[in-house]
C-alpha positions in Angstrom: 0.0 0.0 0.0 2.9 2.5 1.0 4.7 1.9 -2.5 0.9 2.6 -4.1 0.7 5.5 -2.7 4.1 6.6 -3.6 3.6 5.8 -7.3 0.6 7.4 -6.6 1.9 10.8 -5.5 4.6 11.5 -8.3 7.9 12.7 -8.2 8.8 15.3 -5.4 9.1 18.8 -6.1 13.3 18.1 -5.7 13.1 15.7 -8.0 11.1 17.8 -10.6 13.3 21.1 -10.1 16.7 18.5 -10.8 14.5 17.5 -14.1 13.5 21.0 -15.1 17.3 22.2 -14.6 18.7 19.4 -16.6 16.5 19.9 -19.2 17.3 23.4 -19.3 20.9 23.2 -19.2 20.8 20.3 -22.0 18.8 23.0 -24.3 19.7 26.2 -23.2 22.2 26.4 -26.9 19.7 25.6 -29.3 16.8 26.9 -27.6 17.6 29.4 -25.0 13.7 30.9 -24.1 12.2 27.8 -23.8 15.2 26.7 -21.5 15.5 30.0 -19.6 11.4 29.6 -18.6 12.1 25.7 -17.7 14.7 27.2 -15.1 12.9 30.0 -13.4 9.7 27.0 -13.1 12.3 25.3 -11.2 13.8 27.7 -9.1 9.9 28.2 -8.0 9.6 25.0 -7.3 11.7 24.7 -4.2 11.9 27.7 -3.0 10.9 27.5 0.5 13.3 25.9 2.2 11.9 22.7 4.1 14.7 21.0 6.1 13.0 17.6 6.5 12.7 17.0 2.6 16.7 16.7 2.6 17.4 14.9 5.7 15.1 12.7 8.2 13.4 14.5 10.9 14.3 13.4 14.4 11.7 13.1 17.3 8.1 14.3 17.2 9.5 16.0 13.3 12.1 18.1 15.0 15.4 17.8 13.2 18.2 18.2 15.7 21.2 21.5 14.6 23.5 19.1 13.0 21.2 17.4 11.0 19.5 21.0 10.2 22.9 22.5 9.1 23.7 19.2 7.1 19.9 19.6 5.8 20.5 23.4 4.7 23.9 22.4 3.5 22.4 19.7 0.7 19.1 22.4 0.1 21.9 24.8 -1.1 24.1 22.7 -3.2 20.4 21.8 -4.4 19.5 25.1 -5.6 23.7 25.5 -6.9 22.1 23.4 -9.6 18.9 25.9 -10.1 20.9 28.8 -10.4 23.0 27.3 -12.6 20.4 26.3 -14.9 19.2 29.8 -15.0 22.5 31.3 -15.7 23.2 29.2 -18.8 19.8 30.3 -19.7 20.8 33.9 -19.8 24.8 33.4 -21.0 23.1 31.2 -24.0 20.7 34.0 -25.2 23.7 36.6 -24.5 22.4 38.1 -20.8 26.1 38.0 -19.7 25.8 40.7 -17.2 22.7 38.7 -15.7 23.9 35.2 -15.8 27.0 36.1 -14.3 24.6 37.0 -11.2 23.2 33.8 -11.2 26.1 32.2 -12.2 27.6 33.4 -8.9 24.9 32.5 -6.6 25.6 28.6 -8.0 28.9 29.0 -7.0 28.2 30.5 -3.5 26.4 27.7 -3.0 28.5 25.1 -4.3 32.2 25.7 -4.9 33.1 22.5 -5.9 30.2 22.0 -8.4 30.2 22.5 -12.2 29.0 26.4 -12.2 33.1 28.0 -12.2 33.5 27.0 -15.9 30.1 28.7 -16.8 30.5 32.0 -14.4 34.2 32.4 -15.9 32.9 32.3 -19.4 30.2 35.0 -18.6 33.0 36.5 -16.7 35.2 36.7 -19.8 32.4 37.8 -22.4 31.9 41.2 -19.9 35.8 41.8 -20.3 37.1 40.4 -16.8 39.6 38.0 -17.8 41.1 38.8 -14.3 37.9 37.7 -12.0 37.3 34.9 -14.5 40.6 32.7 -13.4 40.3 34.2 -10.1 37.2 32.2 -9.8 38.4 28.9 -11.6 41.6 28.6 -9.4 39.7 29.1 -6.2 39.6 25.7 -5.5 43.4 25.5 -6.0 44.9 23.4 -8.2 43.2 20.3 -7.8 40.0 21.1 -9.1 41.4 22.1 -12.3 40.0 19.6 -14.9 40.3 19.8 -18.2 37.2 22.2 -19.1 38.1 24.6 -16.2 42.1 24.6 -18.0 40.6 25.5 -21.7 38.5 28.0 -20.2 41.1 29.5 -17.7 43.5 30.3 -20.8 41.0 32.4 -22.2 40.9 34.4 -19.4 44.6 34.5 -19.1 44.5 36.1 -22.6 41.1 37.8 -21.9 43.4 39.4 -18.4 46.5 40.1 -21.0 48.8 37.7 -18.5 52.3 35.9 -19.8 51.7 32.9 -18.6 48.6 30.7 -17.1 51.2 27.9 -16.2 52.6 30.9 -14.1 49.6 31.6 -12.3 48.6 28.1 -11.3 52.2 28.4 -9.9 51.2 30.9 -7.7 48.5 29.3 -6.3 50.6 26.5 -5.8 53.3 27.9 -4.1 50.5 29.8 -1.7 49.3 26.6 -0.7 53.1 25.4 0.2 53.2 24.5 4.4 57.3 24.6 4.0 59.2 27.0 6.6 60.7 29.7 5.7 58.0 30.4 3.5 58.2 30.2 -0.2 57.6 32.8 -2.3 56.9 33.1 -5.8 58.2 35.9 -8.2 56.5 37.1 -11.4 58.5 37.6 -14.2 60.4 38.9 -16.8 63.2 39.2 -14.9 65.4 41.9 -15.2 69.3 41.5 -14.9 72.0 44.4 -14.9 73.2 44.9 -18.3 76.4 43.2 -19.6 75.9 40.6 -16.8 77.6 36.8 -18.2 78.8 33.5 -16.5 82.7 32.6 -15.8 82.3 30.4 -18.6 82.0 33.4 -21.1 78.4 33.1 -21.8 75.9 35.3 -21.3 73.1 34.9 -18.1 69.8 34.4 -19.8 67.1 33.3 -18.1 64.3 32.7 -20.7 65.9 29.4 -22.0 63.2 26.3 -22.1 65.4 24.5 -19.0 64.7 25.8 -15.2 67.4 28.0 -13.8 68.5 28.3 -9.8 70.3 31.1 -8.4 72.1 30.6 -5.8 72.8 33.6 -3.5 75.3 33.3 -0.9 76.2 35.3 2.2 79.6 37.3 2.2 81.2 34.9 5.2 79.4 31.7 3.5 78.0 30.6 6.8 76.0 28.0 5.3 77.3 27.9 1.7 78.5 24.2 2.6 75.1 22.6 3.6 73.3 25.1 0.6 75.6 23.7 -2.1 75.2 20.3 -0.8 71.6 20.3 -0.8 71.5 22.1 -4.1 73.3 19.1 -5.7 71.6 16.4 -4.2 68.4 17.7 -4.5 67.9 19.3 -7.9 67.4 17.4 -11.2 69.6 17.4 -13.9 67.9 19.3 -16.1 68.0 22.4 -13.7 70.5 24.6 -14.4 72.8 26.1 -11.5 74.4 29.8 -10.8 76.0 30.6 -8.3 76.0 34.5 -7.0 78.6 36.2 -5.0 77.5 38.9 -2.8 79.8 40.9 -5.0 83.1 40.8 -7.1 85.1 41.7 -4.3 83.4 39.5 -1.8 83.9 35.5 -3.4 86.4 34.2 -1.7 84.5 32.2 1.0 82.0 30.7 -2.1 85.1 30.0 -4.2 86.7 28.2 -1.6 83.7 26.4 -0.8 83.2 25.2 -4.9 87.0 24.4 -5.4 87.1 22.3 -1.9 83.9 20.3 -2.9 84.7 20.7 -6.5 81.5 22.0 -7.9 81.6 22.9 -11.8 78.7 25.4 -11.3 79.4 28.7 -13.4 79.7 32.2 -11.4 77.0 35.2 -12.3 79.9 38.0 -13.2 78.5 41.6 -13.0 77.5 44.1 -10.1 74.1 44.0 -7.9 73.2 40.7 -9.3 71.3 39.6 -6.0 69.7 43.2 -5.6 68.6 43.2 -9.3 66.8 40.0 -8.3 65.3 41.1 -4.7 67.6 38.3 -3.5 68.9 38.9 0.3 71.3 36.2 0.8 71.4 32.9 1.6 68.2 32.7 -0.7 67.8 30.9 -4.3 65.8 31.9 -7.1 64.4 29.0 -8.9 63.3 30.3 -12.6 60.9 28.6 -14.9 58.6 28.9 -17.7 61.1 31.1 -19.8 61.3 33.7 -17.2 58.2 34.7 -16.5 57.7 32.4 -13.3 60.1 32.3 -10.1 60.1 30.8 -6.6 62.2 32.3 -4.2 63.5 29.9 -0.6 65.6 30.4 2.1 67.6 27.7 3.8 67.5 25.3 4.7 67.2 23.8 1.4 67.2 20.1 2.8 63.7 21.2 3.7 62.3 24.2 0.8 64.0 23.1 -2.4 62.3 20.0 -2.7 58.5 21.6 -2.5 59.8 24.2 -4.6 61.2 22.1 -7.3 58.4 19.8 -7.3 56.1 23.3 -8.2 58.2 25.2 -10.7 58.8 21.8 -12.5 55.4 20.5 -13.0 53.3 21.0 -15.9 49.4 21.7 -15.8 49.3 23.3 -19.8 51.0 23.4 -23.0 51.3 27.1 -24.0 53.6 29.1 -25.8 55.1 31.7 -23.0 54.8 34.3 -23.2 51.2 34.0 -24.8 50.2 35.8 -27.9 47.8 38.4 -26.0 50.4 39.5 -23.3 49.8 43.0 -23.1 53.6 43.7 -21.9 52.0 45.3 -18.0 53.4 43.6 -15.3 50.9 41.0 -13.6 48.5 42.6 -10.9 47.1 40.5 -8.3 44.3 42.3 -5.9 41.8 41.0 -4.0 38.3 40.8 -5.5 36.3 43.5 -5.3 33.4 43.3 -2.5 30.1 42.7 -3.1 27.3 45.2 -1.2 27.2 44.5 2.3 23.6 44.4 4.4 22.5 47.8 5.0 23.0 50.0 8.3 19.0 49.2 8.7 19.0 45.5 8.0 18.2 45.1 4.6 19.7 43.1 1.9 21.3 44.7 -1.1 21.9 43.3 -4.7 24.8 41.9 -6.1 26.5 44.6 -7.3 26.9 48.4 -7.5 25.0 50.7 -8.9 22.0 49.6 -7.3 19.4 50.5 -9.9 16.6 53.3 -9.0 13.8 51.1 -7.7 16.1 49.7 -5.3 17.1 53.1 -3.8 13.5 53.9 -3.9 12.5 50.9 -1.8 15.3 52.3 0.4 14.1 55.4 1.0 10.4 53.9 1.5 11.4 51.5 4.4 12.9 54.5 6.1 10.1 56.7 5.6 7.9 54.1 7.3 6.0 53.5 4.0 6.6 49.9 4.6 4.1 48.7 1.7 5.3 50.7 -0.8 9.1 49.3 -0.1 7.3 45.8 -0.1 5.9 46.5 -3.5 9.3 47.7 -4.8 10.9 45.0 -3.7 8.6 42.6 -5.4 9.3 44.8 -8.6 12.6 44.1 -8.1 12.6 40.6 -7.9 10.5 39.4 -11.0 12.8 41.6 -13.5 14.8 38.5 -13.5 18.2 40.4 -14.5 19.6 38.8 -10.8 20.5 42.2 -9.5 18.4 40.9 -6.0 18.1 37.3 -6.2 15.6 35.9 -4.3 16.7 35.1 -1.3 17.7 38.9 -0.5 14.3 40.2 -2.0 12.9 37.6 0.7 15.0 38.7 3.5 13.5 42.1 2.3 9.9 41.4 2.2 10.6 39.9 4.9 11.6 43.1 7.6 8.6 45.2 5.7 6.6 42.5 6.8 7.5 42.5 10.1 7.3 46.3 9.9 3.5 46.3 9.2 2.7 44.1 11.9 2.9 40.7 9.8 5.1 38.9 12.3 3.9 35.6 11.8 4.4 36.0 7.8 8.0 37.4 8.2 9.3 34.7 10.6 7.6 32.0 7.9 9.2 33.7 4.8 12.6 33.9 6.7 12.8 30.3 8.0 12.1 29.5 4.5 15.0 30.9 3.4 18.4 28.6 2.9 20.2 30.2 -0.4 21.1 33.7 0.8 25.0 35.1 0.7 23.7 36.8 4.1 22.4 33.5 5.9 23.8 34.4 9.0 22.4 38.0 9.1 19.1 36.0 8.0 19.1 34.1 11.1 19.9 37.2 13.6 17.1 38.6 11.8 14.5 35.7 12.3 15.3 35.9 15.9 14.6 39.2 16.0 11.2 39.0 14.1 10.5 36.0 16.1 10.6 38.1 19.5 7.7 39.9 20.1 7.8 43.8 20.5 8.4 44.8 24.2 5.7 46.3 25.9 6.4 50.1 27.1 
């Protein structure tokens, strides 16, 4: 009879969102309208956030913190998925600008799902290369499959950057636990003119084979254990120069190479270390024809190893520098910040400008013309252009509800509520709406 009945009653509202997205997602190229409709039914669909329908309720149908937490944790890698399927809705009919907003909200909600690729494309058709790989290497390196590599070189030549190889490199060396911390070096890099090895040659250091530079101290106080290490450690195909603090200042390092009878060449030319921001005992390990570098300190024994392991390995085949390297040096910076909540609670949008209705229903909630601001942020919500995603135009509704007496309907809409980029600001404000008004 229970299996009856569940035949009986169709698939879930979950299960019918999943389809809808799928289905959108698997059209949205050939038919983007259609598929951009089949996503917003499913974003509807769930919503309201209901913790028992993604984990089993505990005693009397309370469901105990953890399993709420692990409940709103699967209902927001859930609606990952819905937002997705709405953004490649909108990037497939052109709505870069919009799907990039929904594009984001998937990824808030699910870092390690399949939304990165999609956002960085939409990312790279508005012009920002730069945010693009930020977002595709923010999982480090690991998560870099073979769709998020094809896609992060077109932001590296959408940013104008040298190398990608490079900047997987710095993301790798950031993640290195070794002490004294690594630290990686962009390149070109720049040497005093004229400078040459003993041998003759001249010091390049955009050849195809890996180049360490060795820095000693002028009394060589741990030139010894440095060379060692440097010659039991390094592969062959590394090649090794040795700098002297300064032409007048080689005689420990010399004695130390003809004692142990090294065949390394000597860097010959002034300032070599400072050129390099070397302060020695350091090395400079340079790869991918110059443009990459990882600088360590002793003891090697325990940094050269981590280091060569990360300037030696290979994620992509590129020609560096690339064709669109626009000749700037690179610039990292930290993202730039979304809007935070509002001095009087309420949500913004995703980005700035806010557009005029917004500001409208901002200066209705603080003119105490709470219905008008509900309205407006109603408006707001069913353009569909993502600018306030629904979560934040509920967290909205929400306080003008609770504004025009609506308790009840306020504390309903905001325990609803499990995809917001503000869910703890959400859950002081349930409390808050939850507690009713003190008496004077």
């Amino acid at each position: 009879m229970a299996a009856i009945l569940l035949l009986a009653a169709g698939p879930s509202p979950i299960d019918q969102a999943e389809a809808l997205a799928a289905k959108a997602i698997a059209g949205a190229a050939a038919h983007p309208d259609q598929s951009l409709i089949d996503a917003r039914k499913a974003l509807t669909l769930t919503a309201d956030f209901e913790p028992t329908a993604y984990v089993k309720a505990g005693r009397k149908g309370e469901v105990v913190e953890d399993a709420y937490v692990a409940a709103r944790t699967e209902y927001r890698h859930h609606r990952s998925r819905l937002y997705e399927a709405v953004g490649a809705s909108l990037a497939a009919a052109g709505r870069h600008d919009a799907a990039g907003r929904y594009l984001r909200r998937a990824f808030d909600l699910d870092p390690a799902g399949k939304s990165a690729a999609r956002l960085a494309r939409s990312l790279i058709a508005l012009g920002r290369g730069r945010a693009a790989l930020d977002i595709l290497l923010a999982g480090g390196v690991q998560g870099l499959d073979a769709e998020k590599l094809s896609v992060a070189g077109e932001a590296a030549d959408s940013a104008g950057l040298p190398s990608l190889q490079g900047e997987i490199d710095h993301i790798r060396i950031l993640a290195l636990q070794t002490e004294p911390r690594a630290q990686h070096r962009d390149g070109p890099f720049v040497l005093p003119e004229r400078t040459r090895l003993s041998s003759g040659a001249m010091l390049r250091l955009d050849g195809d084979a890996p180049t360490l530079l060795y820095a000693a101290d002028p009394r060589c106080r741990t030139c010894s254990a440095d060379l060692e290490a440097i010659k039991r450690l390094l592969p062959a195909s590394v090649q090794v120069v040795l700098l002297p603090p300064s032409g007048d200042q080689d005689q420990a390092l010399r004695g130390v190479v003809t004692l142990y009878r090294y065949t390394w060449p000597f860097a010959v030319g002034p300032g070599i270390p400072a050129s390099l921001r070397l302060e020695p005992p350091a090395a400079l390990l340079v790869s991918r024809r110059g443009f990459s570098g990882l600088a360590v300190r002793p003891p090697f024994s325990v940094t050269l190893p981590t280091a060569v392991e990360a300037m030696t390995r290979t994620d992509v085949q590129e020609t560096v520098p690339r064709p669109e390297w626009n000749r700037r040096p690179v610039e990292r910076s930290a993202a730039a910040p979304r809007p935070t909540l509002l001095a009087n609670g309420l949500a913004p949008g995703e980005d700035e400008p806010p557009p005029a209705e917004f500001t409208a229903a901002v200066d209705a909630f603080a003119g105490g013309k709470y219905a008008e601001a509900l309205r407006l942020f109603g408006v707001l919500e069913a353009r569909g252009d993502g600018w306030l995603l629904p979560p934040e135009a509920r967290f909205d509704r929400a306080l003008c509800l609770a504004r025009l007496g609506r308790r009840e309907d306020a504390r309903l809409l905001l325990l609803h509520t499990g995809d917001s980029r503000f869910e703890e600001d959400l859950d002081r404000a349930l409390e808050g709406v939850g507690s009713p008004p003190k008496k004077p």
